[in-house]
Chimera marker file (.cmm) of the C-alpha trace (Angstrom):
<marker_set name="trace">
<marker id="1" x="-11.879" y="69.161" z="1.482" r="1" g="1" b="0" radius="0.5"/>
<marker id="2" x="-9.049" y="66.863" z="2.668" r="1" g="1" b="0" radius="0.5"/>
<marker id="3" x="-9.345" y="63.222" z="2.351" r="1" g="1" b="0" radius="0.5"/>
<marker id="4" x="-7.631" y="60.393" z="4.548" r="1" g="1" b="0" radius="0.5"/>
<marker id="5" x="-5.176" y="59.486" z="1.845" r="1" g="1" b="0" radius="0.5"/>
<marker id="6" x="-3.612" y="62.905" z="2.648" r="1" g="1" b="0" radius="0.5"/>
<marker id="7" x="-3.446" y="63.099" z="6.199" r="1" g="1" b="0" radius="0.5"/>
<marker id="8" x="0.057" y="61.779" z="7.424" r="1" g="1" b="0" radius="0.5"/>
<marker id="9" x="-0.221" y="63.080" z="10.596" r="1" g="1" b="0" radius="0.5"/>
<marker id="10" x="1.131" y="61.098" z="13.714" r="1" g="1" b="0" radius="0.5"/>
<marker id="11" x="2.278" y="58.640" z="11.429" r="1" g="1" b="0" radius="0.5"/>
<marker id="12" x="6.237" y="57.443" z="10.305" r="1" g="1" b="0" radius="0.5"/>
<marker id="13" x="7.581" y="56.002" z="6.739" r="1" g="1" b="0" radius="0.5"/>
<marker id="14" x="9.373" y="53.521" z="9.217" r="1" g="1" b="0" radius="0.5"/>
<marker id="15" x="6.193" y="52.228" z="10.875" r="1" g="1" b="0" radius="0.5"/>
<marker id="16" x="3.917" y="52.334" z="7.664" r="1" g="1" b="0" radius="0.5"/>
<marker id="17" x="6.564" y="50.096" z="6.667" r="1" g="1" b="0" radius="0.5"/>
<marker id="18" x="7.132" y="47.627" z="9.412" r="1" g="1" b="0" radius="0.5"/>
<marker id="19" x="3.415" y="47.573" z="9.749" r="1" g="1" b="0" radius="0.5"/>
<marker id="20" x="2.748" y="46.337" z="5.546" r="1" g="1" b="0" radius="0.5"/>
<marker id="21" x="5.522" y="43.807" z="6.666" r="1" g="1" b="0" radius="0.5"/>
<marker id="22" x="3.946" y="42.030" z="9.803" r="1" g="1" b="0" radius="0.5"/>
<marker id="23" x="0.660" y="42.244" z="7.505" r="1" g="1" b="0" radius="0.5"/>
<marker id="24" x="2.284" y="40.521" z="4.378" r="1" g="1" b="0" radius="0.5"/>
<marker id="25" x="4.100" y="37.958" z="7.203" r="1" g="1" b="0" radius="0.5"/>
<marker id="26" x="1.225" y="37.169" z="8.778" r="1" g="1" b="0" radius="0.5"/>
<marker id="27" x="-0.624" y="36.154" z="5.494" r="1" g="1" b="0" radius="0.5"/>
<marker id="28" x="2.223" y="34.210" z="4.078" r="1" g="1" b="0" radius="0.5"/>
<marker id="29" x="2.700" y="32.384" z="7.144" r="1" g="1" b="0" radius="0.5"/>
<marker id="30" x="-0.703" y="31.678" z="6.868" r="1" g="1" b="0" radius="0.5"/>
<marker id="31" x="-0.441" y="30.350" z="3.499" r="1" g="1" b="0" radius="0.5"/>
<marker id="32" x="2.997" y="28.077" z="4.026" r="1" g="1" b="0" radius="0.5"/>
<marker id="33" x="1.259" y="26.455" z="6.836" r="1" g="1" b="0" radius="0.5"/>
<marker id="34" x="-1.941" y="25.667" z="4.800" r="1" g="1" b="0" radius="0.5"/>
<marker id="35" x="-0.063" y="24.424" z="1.816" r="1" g="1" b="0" radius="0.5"/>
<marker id="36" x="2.356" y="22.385" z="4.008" r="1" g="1" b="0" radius="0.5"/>
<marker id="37" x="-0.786" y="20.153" z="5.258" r="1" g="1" b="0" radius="0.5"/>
<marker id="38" x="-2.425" y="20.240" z="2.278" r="1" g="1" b="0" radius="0.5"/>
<marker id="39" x="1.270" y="18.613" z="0.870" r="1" g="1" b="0" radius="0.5"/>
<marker id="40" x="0.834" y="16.151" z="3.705" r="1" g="1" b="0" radius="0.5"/>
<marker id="41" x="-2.074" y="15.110" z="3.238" r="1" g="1" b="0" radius="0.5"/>
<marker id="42" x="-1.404" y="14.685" z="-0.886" r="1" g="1" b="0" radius="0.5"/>
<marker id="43" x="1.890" y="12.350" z="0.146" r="1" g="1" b="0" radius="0.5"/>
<marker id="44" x="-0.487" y="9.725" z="2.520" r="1" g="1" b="0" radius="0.5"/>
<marker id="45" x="-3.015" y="10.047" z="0.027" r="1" g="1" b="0" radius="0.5"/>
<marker id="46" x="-0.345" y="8.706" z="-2.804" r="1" g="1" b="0" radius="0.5"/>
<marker id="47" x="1.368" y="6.416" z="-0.786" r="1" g="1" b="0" radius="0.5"/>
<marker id="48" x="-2.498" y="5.126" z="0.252" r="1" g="1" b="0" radius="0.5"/>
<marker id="49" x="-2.883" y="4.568" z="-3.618" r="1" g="1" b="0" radius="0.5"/>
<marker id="50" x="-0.068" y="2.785" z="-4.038" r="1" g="1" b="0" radius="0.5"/>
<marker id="51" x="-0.599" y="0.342" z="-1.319" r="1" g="1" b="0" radius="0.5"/>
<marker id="52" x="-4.141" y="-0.180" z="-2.876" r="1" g="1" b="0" radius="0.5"/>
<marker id="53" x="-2.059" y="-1.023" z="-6.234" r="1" g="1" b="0" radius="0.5"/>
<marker id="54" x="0.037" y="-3.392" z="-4.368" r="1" g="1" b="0" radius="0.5"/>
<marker id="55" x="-2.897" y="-5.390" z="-2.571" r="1" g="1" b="0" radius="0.5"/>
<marker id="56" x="-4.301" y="-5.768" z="-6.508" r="1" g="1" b="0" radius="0.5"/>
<marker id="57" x="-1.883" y="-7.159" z="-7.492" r="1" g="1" b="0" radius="0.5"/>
<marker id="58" x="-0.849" y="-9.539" z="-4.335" r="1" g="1" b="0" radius="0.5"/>
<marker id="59" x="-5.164" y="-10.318" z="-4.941" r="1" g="1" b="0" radius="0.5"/>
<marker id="60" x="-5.087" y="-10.880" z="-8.557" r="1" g="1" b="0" radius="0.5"/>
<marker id="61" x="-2.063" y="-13.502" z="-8.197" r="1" g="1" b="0" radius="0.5"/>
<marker id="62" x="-3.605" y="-15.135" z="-5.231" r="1" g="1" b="0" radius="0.5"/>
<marker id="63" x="-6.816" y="-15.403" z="-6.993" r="1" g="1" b="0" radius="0.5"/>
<marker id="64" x="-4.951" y="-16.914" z="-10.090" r="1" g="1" b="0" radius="0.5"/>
<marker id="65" x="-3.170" y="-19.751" z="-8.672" r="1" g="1" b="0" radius="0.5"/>
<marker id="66" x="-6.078" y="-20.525" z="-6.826" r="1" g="1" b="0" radius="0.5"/>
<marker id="67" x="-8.074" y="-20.981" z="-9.756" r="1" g="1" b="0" radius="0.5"/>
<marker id="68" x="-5.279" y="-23.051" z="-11.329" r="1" g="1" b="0" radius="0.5"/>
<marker id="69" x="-5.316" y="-25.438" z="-7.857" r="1" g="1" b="0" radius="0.5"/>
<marker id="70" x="-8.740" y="-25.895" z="-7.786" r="1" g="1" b="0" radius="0.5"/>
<marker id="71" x="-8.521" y="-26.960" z="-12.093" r="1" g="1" b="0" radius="0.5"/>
<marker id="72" x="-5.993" y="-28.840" z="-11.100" r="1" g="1" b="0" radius="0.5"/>
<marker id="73" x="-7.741" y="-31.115" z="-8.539" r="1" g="1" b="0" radius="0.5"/>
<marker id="74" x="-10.737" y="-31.022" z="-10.995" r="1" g="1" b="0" radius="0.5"/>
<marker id="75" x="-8.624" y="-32.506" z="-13.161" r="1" g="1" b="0" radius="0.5"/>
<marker id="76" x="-7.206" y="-35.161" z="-10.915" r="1" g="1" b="0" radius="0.5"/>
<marker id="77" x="-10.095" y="-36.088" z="-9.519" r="1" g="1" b="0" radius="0.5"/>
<marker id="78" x="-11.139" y="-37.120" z="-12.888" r="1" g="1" b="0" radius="0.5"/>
<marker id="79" x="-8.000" y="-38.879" z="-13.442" r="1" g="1" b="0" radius="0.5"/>
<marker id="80" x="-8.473" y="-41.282" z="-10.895" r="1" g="1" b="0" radius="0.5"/>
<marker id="81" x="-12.830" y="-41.786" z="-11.343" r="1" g="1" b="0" radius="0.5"/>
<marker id="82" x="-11.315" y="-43.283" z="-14.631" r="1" g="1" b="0" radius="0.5"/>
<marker id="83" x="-8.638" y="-45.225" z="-13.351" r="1" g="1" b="0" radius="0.5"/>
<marker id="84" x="-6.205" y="-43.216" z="-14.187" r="1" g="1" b="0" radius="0.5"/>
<marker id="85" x="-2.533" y="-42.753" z="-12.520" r="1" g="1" b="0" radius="0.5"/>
<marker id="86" x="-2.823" y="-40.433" z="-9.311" r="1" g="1" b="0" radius="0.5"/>
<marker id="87" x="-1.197" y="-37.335" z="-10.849" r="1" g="1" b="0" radius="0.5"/>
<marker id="88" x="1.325" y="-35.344" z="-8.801" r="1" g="1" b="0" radius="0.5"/>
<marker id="89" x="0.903" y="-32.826" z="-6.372" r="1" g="1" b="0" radius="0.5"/>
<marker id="90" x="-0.162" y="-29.042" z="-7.664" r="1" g="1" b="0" radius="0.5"/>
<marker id="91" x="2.701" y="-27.112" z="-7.234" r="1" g="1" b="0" radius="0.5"/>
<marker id="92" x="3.320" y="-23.234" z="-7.866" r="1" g="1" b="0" radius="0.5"/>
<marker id="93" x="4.978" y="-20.452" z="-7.636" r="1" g="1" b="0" radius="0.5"/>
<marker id="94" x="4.092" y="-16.861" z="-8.841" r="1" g="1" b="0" radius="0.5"/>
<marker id="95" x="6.885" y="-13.909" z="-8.973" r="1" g="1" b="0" radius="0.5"/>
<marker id="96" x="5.281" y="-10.563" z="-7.978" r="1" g="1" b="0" radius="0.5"/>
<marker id="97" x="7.690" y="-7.279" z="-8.747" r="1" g="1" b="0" radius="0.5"/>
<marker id="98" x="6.426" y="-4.913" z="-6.781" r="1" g="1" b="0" radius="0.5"/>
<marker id="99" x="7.988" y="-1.286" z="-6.312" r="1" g="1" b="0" radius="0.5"/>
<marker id="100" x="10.578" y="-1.635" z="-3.283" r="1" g="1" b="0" radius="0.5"/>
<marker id="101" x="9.729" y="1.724" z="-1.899" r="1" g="1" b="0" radius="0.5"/>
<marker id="102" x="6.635" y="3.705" z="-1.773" r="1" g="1" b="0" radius="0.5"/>
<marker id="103" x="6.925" y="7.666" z="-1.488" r="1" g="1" b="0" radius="0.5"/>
<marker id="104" x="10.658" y="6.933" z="-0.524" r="1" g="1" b="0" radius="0.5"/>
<marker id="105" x="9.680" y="4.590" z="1.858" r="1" g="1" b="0" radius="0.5"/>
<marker id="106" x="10.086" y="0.895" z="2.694" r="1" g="1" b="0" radius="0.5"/>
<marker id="107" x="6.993" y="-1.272" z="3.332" r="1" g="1" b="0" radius="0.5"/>
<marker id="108" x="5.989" y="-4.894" z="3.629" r="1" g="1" b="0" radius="0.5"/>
<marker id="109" x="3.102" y="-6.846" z="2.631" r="1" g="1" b="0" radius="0.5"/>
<marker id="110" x="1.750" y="-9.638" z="4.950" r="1" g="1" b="0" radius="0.5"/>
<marker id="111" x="-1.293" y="-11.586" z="5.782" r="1" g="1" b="0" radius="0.5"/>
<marker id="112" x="-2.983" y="-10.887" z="9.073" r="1" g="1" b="0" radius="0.5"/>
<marker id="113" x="-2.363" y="-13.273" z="12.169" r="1" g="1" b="0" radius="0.5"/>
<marker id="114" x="-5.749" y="-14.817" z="11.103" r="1" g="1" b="0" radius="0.5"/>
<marker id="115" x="-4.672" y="-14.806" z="7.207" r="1" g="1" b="0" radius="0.5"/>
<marker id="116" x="-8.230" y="-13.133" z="6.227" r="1" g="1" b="0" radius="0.5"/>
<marker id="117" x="-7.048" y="-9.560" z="5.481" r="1" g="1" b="0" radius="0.5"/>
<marker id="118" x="-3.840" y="-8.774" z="3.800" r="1" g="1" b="0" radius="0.5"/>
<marker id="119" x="-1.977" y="-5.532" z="5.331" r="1" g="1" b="0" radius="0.5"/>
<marker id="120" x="0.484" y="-3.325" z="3.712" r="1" g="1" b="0" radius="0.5"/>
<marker id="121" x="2.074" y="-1.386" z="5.751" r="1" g="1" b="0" radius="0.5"/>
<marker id="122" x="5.492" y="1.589" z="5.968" r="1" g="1" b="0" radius="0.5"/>
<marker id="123" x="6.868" y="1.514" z="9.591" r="1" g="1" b="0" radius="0.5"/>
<marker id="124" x="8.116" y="4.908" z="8.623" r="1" g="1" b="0" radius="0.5"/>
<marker id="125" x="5.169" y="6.424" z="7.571" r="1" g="1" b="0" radius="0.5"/>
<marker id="126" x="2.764" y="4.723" z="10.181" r="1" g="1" b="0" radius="0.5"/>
<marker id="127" x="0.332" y="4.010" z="7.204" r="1" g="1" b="0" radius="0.5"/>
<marker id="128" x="-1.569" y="0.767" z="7.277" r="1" g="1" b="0" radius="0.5"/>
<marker id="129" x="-3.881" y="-0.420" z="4.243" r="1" g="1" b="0" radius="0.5"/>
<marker id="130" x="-6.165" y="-3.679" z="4.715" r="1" g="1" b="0" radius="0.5"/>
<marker id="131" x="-7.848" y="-5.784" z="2.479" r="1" g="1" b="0" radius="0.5"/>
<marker id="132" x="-9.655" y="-8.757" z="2.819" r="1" g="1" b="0" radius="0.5"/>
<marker id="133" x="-8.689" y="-11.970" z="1.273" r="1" g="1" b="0" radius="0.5"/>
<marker id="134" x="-11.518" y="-14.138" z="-0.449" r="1" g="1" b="0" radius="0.5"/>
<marker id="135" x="-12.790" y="-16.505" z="1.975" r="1" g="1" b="0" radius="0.5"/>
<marker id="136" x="-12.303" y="-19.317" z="-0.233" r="1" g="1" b="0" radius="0.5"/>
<marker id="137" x="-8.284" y="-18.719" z="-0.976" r="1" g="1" b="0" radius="0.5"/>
<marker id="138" x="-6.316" y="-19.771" z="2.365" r="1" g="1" b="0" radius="0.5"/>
<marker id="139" x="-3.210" y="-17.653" z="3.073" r="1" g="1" b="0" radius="0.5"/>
<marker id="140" x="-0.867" y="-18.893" z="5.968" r="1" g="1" b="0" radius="0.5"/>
<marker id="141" x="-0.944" y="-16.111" z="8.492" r="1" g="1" b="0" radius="0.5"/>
<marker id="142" x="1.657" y="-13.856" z="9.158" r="1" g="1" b="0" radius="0.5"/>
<marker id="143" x="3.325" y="-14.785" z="5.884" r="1" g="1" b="0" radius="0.5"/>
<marker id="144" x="4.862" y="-12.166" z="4.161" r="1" g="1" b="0" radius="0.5"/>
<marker id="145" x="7.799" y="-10.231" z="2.746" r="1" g="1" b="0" radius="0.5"/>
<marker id="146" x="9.032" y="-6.705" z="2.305" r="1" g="1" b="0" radius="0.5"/>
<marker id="147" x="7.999" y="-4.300" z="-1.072" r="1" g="1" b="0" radius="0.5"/>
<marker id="148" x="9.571" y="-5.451" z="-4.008" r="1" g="1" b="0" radius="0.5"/>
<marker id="149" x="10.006" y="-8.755" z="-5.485" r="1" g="1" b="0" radius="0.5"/>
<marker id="150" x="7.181" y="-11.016" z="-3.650" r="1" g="1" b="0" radius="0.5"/>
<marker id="151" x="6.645" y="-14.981" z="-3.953" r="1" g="1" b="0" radius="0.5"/>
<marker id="152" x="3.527" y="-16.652" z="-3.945" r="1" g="1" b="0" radius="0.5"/>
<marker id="153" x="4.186" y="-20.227" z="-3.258" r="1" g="1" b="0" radius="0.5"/>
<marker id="154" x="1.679" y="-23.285" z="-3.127" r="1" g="1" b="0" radius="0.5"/>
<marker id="155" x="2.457" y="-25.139" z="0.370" r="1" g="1" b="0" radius="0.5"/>
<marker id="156" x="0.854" y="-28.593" z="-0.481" r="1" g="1" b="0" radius="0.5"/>
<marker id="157" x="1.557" y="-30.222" z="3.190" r="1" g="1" b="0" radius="0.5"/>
<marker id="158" x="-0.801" y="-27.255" z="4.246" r="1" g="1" b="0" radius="0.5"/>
<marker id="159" x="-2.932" y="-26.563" z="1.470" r="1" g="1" b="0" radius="0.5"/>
<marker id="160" x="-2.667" y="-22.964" z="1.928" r="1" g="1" b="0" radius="0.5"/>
<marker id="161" x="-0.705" y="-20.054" z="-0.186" r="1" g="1" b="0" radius="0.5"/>
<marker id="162" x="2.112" y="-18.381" z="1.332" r="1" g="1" b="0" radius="0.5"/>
<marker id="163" x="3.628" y="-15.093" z="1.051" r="1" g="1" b="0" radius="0.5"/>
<marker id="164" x="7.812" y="-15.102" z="0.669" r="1" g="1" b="0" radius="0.5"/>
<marker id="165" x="10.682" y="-12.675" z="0.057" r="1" g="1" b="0" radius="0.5"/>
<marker id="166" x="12.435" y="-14.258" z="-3.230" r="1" g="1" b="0" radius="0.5"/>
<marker id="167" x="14.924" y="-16.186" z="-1.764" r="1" g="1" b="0" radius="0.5"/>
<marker id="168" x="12.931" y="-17.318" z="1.092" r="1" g="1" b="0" radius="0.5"/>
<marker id="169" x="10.362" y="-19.411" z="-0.612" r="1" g="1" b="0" radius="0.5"/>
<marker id="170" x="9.187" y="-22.090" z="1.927" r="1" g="1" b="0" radius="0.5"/>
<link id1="1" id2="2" r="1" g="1" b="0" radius="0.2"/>
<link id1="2" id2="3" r="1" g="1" b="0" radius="0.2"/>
<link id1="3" id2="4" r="1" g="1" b="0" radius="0.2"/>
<link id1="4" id2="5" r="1" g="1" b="0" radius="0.2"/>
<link id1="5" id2="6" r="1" g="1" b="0" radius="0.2"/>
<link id1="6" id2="7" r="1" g="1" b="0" radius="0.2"/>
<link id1="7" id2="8" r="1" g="1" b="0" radius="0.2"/>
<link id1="8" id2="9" r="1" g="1" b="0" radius="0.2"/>
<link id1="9" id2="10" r="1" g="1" b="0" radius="0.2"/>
<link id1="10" id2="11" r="1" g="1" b="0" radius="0.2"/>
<link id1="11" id2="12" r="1" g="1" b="0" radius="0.2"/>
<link id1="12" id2="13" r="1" g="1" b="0" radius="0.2"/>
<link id1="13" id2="14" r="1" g="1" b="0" radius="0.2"/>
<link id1="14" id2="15" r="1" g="1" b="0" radius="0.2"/>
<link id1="15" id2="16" r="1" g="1" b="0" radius="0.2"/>
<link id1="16" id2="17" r="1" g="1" b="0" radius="0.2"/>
<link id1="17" id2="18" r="1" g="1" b="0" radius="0.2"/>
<link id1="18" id2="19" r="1" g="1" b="0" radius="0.2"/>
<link id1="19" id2="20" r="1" g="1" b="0" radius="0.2"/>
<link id1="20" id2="21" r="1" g="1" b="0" radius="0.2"/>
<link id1="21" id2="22" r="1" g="1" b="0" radius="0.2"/>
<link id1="22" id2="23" r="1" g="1" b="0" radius="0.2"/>
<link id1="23" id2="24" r="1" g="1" b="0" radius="0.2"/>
<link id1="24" id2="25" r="1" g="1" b="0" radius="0.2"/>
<link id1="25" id2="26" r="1" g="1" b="0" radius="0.2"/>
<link id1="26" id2="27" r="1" g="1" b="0" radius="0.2"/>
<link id1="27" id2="28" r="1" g="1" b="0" radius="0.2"/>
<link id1="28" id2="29" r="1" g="1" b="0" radius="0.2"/>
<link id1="29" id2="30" r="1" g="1" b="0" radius="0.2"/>
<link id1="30" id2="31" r="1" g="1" b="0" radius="0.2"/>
<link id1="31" id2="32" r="1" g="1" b="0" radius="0.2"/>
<link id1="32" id2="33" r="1" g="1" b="0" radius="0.2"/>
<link id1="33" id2="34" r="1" g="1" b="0" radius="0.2"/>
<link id1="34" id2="35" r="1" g="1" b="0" radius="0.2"/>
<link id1="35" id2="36" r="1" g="1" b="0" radius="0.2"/>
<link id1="36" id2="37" r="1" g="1" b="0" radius="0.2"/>
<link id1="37" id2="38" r="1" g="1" b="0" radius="0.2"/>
<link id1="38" id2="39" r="1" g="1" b="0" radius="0.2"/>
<link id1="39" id2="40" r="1" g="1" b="0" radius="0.2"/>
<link id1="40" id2="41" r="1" g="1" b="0" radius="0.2"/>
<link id1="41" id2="42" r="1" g="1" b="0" radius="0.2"/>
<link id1="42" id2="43" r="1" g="1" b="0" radius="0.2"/>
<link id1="43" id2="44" r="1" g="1" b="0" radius="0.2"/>
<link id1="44" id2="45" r="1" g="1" b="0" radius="0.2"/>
<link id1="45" id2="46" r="1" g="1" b="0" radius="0.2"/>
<link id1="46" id2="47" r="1" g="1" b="0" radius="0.2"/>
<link id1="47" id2="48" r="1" g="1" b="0" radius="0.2"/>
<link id1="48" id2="49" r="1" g="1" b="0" radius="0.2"/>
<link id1="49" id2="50" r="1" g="1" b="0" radius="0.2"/>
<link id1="50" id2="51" r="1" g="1" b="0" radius="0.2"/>
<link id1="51" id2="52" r="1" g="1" b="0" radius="0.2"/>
<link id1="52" id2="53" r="1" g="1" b="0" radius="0.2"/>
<link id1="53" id2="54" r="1" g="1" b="0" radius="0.2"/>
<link id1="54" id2="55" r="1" g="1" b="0" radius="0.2"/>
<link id1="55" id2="56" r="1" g="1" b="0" radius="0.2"/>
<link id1="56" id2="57" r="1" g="1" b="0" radius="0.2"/>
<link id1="57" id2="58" r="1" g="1" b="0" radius="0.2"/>
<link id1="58" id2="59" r="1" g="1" b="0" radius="0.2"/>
<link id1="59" id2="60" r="1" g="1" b="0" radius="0.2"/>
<link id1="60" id2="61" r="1" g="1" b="0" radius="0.2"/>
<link id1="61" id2="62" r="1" g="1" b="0" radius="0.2"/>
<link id1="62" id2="63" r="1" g="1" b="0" radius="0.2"/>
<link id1="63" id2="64" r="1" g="1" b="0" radius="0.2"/>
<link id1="64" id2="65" r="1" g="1" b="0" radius="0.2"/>
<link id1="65" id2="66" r="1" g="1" b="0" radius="0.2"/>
<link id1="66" id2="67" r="1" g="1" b="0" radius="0.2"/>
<link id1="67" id2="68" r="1" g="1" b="0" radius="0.2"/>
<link id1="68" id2="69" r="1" g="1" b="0" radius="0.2"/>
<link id1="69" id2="70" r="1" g="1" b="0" radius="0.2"/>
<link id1="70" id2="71" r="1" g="1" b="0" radius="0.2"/>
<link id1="71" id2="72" r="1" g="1" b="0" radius="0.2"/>
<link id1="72" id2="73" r="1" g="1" b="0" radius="0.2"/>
<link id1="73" id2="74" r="1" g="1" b="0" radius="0.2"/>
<link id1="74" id2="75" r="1" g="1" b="0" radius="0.2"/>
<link id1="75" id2="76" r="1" g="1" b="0" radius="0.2"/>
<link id1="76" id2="77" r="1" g="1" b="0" radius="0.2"/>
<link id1="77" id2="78" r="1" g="1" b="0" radius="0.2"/>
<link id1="78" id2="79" r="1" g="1" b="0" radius="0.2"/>
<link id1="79" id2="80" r="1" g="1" b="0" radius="0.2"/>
<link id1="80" id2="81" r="1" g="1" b="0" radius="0.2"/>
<link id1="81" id2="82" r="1" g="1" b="0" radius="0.2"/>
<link id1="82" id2="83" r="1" g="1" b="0" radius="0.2"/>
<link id1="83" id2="84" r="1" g="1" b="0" radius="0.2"/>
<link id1="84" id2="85" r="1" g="1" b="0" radius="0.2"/>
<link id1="85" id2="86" r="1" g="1" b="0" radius="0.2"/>
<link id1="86" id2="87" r="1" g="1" b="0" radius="0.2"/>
<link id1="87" id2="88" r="1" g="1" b="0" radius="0.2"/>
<link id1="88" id2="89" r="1" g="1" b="0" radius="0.2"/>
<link id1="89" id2="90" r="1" g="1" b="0" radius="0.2"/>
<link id1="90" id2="91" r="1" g="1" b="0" radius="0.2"/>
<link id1="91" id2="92" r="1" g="1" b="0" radius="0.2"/>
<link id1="92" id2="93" r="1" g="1" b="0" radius="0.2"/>
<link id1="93" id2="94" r="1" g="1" b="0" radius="0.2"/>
<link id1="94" id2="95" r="1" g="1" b="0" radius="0.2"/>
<link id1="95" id2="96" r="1" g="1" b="0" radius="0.2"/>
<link id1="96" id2="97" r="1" g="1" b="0" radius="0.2"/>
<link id1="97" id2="98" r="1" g="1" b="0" radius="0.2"/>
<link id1="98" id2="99" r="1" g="1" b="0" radius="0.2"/>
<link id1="99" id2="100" r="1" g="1" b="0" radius="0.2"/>
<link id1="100" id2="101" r="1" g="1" b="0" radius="0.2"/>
<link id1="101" id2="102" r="1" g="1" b="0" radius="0.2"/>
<link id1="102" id2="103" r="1" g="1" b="0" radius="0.2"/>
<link id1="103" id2="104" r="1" g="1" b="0" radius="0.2"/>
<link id1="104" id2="105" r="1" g="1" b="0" radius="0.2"/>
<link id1="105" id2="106" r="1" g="1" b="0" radius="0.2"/>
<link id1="106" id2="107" r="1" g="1" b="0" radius="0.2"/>
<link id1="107" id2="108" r="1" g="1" b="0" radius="0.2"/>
<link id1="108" id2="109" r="1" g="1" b="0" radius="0.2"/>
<link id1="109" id2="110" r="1" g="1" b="0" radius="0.2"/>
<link id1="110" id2="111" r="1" g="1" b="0" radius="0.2"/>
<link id1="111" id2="112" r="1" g="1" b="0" radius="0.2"/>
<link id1="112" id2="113" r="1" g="1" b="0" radius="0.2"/>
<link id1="113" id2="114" r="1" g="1" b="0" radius="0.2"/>
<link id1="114" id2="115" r="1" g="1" b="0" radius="0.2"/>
<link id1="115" id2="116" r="1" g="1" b="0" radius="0.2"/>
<link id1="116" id2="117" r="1" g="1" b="0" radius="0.2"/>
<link id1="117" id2="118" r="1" g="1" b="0" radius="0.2"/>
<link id1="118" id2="119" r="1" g="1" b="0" radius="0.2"/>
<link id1="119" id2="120" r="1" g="1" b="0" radius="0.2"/>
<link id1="120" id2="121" r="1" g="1" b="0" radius="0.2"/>
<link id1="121" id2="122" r="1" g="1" b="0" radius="0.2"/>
<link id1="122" id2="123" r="1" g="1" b="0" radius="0.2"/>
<link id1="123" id2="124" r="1" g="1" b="0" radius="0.2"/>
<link id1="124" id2="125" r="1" g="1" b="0" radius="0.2"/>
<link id1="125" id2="126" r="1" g="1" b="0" radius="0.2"/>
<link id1="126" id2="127" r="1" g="1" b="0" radius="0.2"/>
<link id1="127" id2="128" r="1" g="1" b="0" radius="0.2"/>
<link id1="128" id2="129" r="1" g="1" b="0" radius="0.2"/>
<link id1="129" id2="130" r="1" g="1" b="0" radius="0.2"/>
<link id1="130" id2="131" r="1" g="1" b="0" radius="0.2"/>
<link id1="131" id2="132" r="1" g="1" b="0" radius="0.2"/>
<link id1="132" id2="133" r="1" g="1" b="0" radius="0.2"/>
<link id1="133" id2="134" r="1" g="1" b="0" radius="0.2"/>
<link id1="134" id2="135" r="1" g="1" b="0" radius="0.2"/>
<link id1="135" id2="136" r="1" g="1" b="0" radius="0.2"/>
<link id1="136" id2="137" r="1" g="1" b="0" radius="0.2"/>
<link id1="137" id2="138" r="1" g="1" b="0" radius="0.2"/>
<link id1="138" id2="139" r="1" g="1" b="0" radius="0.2"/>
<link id1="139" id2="140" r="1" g="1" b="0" radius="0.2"/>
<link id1="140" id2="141" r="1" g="1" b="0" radius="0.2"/>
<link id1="141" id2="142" r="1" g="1" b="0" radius="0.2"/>
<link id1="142" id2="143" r="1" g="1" b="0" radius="0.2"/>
<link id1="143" id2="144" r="1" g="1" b="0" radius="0.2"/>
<link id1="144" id2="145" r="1" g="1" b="0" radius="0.2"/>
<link id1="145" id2="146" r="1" g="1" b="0" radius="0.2"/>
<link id1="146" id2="147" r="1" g="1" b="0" radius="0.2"/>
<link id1="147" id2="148" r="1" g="1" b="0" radius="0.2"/>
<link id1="148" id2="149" r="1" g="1" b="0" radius="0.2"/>
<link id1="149" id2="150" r="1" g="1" b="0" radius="0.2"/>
<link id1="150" id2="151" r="1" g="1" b="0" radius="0.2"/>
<link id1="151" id2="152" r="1" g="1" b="0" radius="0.2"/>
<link id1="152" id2="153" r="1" g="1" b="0" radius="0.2"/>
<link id1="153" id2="154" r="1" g="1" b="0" radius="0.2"/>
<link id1="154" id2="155" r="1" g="1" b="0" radius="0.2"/>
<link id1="155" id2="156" r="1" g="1" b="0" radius="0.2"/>
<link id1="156" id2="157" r="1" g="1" b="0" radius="0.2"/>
<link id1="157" id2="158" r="1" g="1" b="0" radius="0.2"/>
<link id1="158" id2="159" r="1" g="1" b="0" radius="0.2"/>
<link id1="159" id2="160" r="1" g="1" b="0" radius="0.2"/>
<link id1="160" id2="161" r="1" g="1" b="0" radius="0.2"/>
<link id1="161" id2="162" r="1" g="1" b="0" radius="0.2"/>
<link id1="162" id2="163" r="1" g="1" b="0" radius="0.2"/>
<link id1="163" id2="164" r="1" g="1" b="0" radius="0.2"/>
<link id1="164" id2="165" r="1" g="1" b="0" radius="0.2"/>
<link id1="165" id2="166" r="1" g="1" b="0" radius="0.2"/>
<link id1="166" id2="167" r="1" g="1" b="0" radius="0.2"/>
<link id1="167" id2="168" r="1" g="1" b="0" radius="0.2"/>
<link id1="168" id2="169" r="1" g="1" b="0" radius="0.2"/>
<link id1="169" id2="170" r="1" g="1" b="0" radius="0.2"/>
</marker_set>
């Protein structure tokens, strides 16, 4: 009895060949495209978790220094119930380093036209990450600066927080 791994007939080497090759093609093709997405997908994701690292951080200082503000007039409100000198204005300003690029990428941090949310966001990558700022803490809107070092500065005249480039800290 003959079985089909022995019958060759109406077949070539040549096309056996080329036809294993568009097979294997096919499949790898397959497989490039799928990993390519899934790469994608793995870059937004990190560059997501970074801006989530970023808006900690910009939170945790803006939480600080309003703590401090609000001791502060505490304090000075106590001051003057006992007839005390009225002490000066709270002033502050807090350094942030941030990283200056995220997945190779430039970014800025900035608080929304309303100054509720804060949004980091890469032009390049067209990834935007909000957060919402505490109620309680005002943020001048639209203040902001690019990744890297970031100034968080007390405006008294205002009594809000703004967000500055160093070197721009008004």
């Amino acid at each position: 009895m003959r079985g089909f791994s022995f019958d060759n007939r109406a077949s070539s080497i040549g096309f056996e060949y080329m036809l294993t090759f568009a097979v294997a093609l096919l499949l790898l093709s397959g497989i490039a495209t799928t990993l390519g997405d899934v790469t994608e997908d793995q870059e937004q994701q990190v560059v997501v978790d970074h801006f989530e690292y970023v808006g900690a951080e910009i939170h945790t200082q803006l939480h600080q220094q309003y703590v401090a503000k609000e001791k502060h007039d505490r304090d000075s409100s106590m001051i003057v119930a006992a007839s005390g000198p009225q002490p000066p204005a709270y002033e502050s300003t807090v350094y942030v380093d941030l990283p200056r690029t995220v997945g190779s990428h430039t970014y800025s941090v900035q608080a929304s036209p309303d100054g509720d949310e804060l949004v980091i966001a890469s032009s390049q990558l067209l990834i935007e990450y909000r957060t919402p700022i505490h109620p309680e803490i005002p943020v001048r809107a639209n203040s902001g600066a690019p990744g890297g070092e970031v100034g968080i500065t007390y405006d008294s005249s205002s009594d809000e927080f703004v967000i500055n480039a160093i070197g721009d800290l008004t």
